[in-house]
C-alpha positions in Angstrom: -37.5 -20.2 -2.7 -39.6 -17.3 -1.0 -41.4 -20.1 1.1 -37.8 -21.7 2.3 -36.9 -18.2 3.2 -40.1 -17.7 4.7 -39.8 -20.1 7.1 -35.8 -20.0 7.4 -36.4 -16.4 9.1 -39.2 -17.3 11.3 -36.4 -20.4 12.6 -33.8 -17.7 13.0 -35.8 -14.7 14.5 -38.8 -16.7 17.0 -37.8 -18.2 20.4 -36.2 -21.9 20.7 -37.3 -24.5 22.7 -34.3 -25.0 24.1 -32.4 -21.4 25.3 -28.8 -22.7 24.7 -29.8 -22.7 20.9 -30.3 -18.9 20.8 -27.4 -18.5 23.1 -25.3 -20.1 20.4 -27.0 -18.7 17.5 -26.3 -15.3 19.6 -22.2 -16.4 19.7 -21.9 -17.4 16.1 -23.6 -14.2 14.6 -21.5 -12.4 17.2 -18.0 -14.1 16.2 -18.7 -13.7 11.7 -19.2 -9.9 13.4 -16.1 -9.2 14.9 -14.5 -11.2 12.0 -15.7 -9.3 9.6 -15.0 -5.9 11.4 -11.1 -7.1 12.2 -11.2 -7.4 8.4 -13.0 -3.9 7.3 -10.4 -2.0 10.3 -7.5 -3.6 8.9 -7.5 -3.1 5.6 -8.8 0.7 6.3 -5.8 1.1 8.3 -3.4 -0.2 5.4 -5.3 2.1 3.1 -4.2 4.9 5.4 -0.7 3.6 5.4 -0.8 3.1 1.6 -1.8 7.0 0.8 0.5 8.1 3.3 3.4 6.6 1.6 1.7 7.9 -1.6 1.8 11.5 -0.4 5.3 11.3 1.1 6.6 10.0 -2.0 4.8 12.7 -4.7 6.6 15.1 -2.6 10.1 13.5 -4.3 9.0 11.7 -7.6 8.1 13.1 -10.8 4.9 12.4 -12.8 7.0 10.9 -15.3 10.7 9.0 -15.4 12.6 8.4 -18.0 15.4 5.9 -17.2 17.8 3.2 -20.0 16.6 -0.5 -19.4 20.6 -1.2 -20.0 23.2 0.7 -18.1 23.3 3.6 -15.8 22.9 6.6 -17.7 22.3 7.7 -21.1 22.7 10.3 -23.4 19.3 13.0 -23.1 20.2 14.6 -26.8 19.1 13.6 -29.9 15.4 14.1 -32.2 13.7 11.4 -30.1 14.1 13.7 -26.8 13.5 16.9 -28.4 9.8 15.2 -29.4 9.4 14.3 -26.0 10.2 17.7 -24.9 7.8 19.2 -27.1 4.9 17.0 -26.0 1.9 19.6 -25.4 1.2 17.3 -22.3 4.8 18.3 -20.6 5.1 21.1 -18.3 9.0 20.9 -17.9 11.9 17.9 -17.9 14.4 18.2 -15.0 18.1 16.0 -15.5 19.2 13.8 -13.1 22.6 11.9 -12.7 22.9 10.0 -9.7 25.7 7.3 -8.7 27.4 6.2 -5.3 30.3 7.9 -3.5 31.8 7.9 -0.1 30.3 11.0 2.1 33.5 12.9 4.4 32.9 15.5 6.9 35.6 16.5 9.3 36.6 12.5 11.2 33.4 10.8 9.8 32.4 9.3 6.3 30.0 7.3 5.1 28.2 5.7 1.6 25.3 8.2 0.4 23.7 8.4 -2.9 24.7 11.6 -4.6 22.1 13.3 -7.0 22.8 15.8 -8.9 19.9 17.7 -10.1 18.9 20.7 -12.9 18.2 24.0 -12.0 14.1 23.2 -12.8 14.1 20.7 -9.4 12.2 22.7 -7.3 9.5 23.2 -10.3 9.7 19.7 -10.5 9.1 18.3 -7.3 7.6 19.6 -3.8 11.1 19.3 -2.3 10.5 23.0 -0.6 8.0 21.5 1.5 10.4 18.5 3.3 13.0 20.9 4.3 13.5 21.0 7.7 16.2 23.5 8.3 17.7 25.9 6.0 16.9 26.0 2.3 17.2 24.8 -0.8 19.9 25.8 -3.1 22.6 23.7 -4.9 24.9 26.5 -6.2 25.2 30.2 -5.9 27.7 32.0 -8.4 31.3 29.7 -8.0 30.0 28.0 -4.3 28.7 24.3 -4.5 25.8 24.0 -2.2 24.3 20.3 -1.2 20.8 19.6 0.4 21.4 16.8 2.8 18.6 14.1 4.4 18.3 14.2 7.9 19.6 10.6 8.9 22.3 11.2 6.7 23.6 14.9 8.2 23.1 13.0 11.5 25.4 10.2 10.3 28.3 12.4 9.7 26.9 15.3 12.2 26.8 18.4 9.6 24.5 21.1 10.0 23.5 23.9 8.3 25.4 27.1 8.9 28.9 25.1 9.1 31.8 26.4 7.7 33.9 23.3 6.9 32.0 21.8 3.5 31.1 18.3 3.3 33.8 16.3 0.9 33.0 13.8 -1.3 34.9 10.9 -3.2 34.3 9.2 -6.4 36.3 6.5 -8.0 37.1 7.6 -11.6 35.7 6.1 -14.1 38.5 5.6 -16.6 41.6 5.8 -14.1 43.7 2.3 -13.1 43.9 2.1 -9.5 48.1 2.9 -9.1 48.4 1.0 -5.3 52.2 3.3 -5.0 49.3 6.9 -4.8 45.4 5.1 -4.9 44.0 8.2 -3.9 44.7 9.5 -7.1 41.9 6.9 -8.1 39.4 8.9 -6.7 37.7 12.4 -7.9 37.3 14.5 -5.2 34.1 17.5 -4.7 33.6 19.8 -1.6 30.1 21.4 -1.2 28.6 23.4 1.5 25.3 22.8 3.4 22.8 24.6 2.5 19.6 22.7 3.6 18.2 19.5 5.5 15.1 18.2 3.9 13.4 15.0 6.0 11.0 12.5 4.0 10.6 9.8 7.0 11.4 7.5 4.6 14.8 6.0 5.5 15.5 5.4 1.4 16.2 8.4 1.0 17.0 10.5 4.3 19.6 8.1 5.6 21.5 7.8 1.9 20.7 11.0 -0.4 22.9 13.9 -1.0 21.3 16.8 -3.7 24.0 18.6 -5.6 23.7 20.0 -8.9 23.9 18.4 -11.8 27.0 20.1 -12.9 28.7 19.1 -9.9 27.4 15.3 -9.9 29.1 15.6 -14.1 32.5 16.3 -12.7 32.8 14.3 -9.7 31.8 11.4 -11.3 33.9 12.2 -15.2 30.2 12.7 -17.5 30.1 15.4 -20.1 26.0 15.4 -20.3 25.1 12.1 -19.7 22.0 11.5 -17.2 20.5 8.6 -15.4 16.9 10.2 -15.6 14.8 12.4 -17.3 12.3 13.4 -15.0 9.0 14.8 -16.5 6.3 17.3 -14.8 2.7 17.1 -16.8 0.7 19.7 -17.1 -2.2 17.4 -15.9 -1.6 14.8 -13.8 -4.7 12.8 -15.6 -2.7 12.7 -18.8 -0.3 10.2 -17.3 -1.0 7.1 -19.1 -1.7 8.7 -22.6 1.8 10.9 -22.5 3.4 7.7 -21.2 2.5 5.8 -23.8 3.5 8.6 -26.4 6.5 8.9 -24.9 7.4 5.0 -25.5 6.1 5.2 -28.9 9.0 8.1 -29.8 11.7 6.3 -27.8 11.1 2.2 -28.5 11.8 -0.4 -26.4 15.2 1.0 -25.1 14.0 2.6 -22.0 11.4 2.5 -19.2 8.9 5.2 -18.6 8.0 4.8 -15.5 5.2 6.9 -13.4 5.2 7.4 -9.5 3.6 4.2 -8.5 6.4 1.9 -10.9 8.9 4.0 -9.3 8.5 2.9 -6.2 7.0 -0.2 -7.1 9.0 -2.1 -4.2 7.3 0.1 -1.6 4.1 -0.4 -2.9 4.5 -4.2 -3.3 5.5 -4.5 0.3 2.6 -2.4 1.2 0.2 -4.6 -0.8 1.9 -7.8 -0.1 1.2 -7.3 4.3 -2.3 -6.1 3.7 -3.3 -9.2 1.9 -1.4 -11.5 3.9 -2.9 -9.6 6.7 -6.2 -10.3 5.0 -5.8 -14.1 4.9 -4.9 -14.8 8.2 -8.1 -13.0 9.5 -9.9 -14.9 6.8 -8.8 -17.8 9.2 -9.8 -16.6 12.2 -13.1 -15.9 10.3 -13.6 -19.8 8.8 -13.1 -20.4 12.6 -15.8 -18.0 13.7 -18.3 -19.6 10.9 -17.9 -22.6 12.1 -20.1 -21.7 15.1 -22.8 -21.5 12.3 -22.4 -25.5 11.7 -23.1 -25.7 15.5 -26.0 -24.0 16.0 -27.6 -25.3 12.6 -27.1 -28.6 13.8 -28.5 -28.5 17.1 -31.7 -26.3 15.5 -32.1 -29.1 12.8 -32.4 -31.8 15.8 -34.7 -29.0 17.8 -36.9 -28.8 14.2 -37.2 -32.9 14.0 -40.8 -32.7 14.2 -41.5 -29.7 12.4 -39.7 -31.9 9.4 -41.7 -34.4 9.6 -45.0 -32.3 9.6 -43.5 -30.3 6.6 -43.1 -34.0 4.9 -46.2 -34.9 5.6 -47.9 -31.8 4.0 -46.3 -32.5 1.1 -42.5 -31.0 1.2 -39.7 -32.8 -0.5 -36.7 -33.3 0.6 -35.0 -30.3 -1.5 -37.2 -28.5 -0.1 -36.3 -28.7 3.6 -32.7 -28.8 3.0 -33.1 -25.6 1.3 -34.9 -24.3 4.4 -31.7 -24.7 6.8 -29.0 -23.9 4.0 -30.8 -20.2 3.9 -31.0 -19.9 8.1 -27.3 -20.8 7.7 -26.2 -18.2 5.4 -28.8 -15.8 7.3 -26.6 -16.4 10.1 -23.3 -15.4 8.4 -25.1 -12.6 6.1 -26.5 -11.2 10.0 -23.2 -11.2 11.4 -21.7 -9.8 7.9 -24.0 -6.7 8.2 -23.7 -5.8 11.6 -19.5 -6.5 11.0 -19.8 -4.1 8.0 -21.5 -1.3 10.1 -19.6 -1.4 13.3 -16.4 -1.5 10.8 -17.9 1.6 8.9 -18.4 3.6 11.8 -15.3 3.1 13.6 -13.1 3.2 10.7 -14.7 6.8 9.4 -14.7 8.2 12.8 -10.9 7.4 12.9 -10.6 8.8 9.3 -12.4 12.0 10.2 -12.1 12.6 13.6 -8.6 10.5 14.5 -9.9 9.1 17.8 -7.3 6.6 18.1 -3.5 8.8 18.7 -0.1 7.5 17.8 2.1 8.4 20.6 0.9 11.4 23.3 3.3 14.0 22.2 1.8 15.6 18.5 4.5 15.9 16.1 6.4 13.0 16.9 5.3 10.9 14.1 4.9 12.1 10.3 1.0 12.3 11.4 -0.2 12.3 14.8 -3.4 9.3 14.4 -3.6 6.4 12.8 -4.0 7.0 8.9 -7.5 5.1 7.9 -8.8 5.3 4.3 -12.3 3.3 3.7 -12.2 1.9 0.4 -15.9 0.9 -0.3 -14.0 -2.2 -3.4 -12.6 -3.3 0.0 -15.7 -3.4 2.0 -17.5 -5.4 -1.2 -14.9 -7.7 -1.5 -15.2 -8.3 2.4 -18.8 -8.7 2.2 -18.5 -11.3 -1.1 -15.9 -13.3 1.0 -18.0 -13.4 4.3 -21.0 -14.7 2.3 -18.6 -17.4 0.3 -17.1 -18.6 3.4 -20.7 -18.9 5.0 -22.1 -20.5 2.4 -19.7 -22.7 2.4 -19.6 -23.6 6.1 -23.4 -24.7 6.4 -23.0 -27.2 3.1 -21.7 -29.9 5.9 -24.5 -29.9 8.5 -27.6 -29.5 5.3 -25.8 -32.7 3.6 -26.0 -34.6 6.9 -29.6 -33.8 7.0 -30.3 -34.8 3.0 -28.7 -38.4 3.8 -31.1 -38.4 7.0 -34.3 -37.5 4.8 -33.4 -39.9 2.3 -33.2 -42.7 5.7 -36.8 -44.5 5.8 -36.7 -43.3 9.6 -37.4 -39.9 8.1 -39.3 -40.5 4.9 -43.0 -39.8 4.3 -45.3 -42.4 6.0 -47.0 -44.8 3.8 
């Protein structure tokens, strides 16, 4: 083995007979290269993308959620939830009710998601730091206040500081629709504006309206029913063991779900482009190693004669084969490397410095460069794939060669 590499390097590195030969050589390293740091850029960038999301949404989302695997809500009372509450792990469990209603203000109205929160909420989440304009506060003595996403207050074109409060409609519950009065189908709820939070996530600032909990209860005809308990930890590395203590007290009748599984679409969609994204440059870089097959070929018709002196000294046929699999792979592993560190360097500058701008004006977007996070399972992976596909590529050209060895024209002299 270290003699086939021995000489498989002085192939690669010395001069060629023929120039075109190191020309193409040149290309092929060049194109496994740019492959391979299209590959280490993109999925840096998704990275990026991935923890963004990941921020934006810990701003919102609670360690832990409790939610029922059947129905809407459920009842949070009972020995089972008084455990969970005293789980030394938990630092405090917020309620949360939320349903669909129909969102009036002065001529316009539109479908939002109304969620009525617990005093705690602001403990709970970070939801201080996404507003935009006012402040956060759901009641104040006998007023209803409501904290209103951006896209959604645009919708229906409330601010904060108006006097006229936001209405909104519920269908009740347990009512029959009478057609002779059907607006006495509905449960009605005014509430004033009190803040605009803005998450750039169009989930939740296009549809979501925060009220209080006690508020949410009588527009939509609950006594203390909730759809979610929402759970702050103490430590936020105690996750998965107070998860799984928390299923263990309340069987298989709920989900308890933390903040990736909460937003597991997100996250899926996320994951799904990146690796599609990956394929589709693993393409382009089969293409690229192809070159390899190329230029092995042409350097195994250049190296006729140097086979036939290594046969007559005595090589065998495994032997020389092995020598042009191993300039093959060099090949890829060269253009793999140099790939890797190109990648590396552009990709951290961008992380640390962010070179490379989204739009002129800062501000405009949640952050003002492209996000890039270098993931160093990522660049492995890259590498092992590069070096697959490589190895892969050169099998066709060394095979051709074997059946030529075996051919008399090329066997040992007699």
């Amino acid at each position: 083995m270290k003699l086939s590499f021995q000489i498989a390097k002085r192939y690669l590195f010395s001069k060629k007979t023929h120039n075109a030969i190191n020309i193409i050589s040149m290309i092929s390293a060049c194109g496994v290269a740019v492959a391979t740091m299209a590959l280490v850029c993109t999925l840096s960038v998704f990275n990026g993308f991935t923890e963004m999301v990941t921020r934006s949404f810990s701003a919102f989302d609670p360690d832990l959620q409790i939610t029922p695997k059947e129905g809407k809500v459920f009842d949070p009372s009972g020995t089972a939830f008084d455990k969970v509450r005293q789980l030394g792990a938990i630092e405090l469990v917020s309620e949360s009710l939320e349903e669909n209603a129909l969102v009036k203000f002065e001529d316009r109205q539109v479908p939002a998601i109304i969620k009525g929160v617990s005093p705690n909420f602001d403990k709970l989440t970070q939801i201080e730091e996404l507003i935009i304009q006012g402040e956060y506060k759901t009641e104040d003595g006998d007023f209803q206040f409501g904290v209103i996403g951006a896209g959604l207050a645009m919708s229906i074109g409330v601010n904060v500081g108006f006097i006229a409060p936001i209405e909104i409609y519920a269908p009740k519950r347990d009512v029959k629709v009478n057609l002779a009065n059907p607006s006495n189908a509905f449960a009605r709820s005014i509430v004033y504006t009190s803040g605009v939070f803005a998450m750039n996530q169009q989930k939740y600032d296009d549809q979501v309206l925060i009220v209080s909990i006690s508020e949410a209860r009588y527009l939509f005809r609950y006594e203390k029913e909730v759809s979610s308990l929402d759970i702050k930890l103490k430590n936020v590395n105690s996750v998965e063991s107070t998860k799984k203590e928390i299923k263990q007290i309340l069987g298989d009748k709920f989900h308890v779900k933390d903040r990736f599984e909460q937003q597991a679409d997100a996250y899926r969609m996320v994951n799904i482009e990146k690796w599609v994204t990956f394929l589709i440059l693993a393409f382009i870089l089969i293409i690229a190693a192809f070159n390899v097959v190329g230029s092995l070929s042409m350097l195994i018709l250049e190296k006729s004669n140097d086979i036939q002196l290594l046969k007559t000294m005595g090589a065998d046929n495994k032997l020389i084969a092995r020598i042009f699999l191993i300039e093959g792979w060099m090949i890829s592993i060269l253009g793999a490397c140099v790939g890797l560190v190109v990648g590396l360097i552009l990709c951290l500058a961008q992380q640390y410095f962010g070179i490379l701008k989204l739009g002129g004006t800062p501000g405009t977007f949640l952050v003002d460069a492209y996000p890039v996070v270098v993931d160093f399972g990522d660049i492995f992976f890259i590498f092992l794939t590069v070096s697959v596909i490589g190895f892969i590529t050169v099998i066709y050209p060394v095979n051709n060669l074997r059946r030529r060895l075996s051919d008399s024209s090329v066997s040992k002299p007699q």
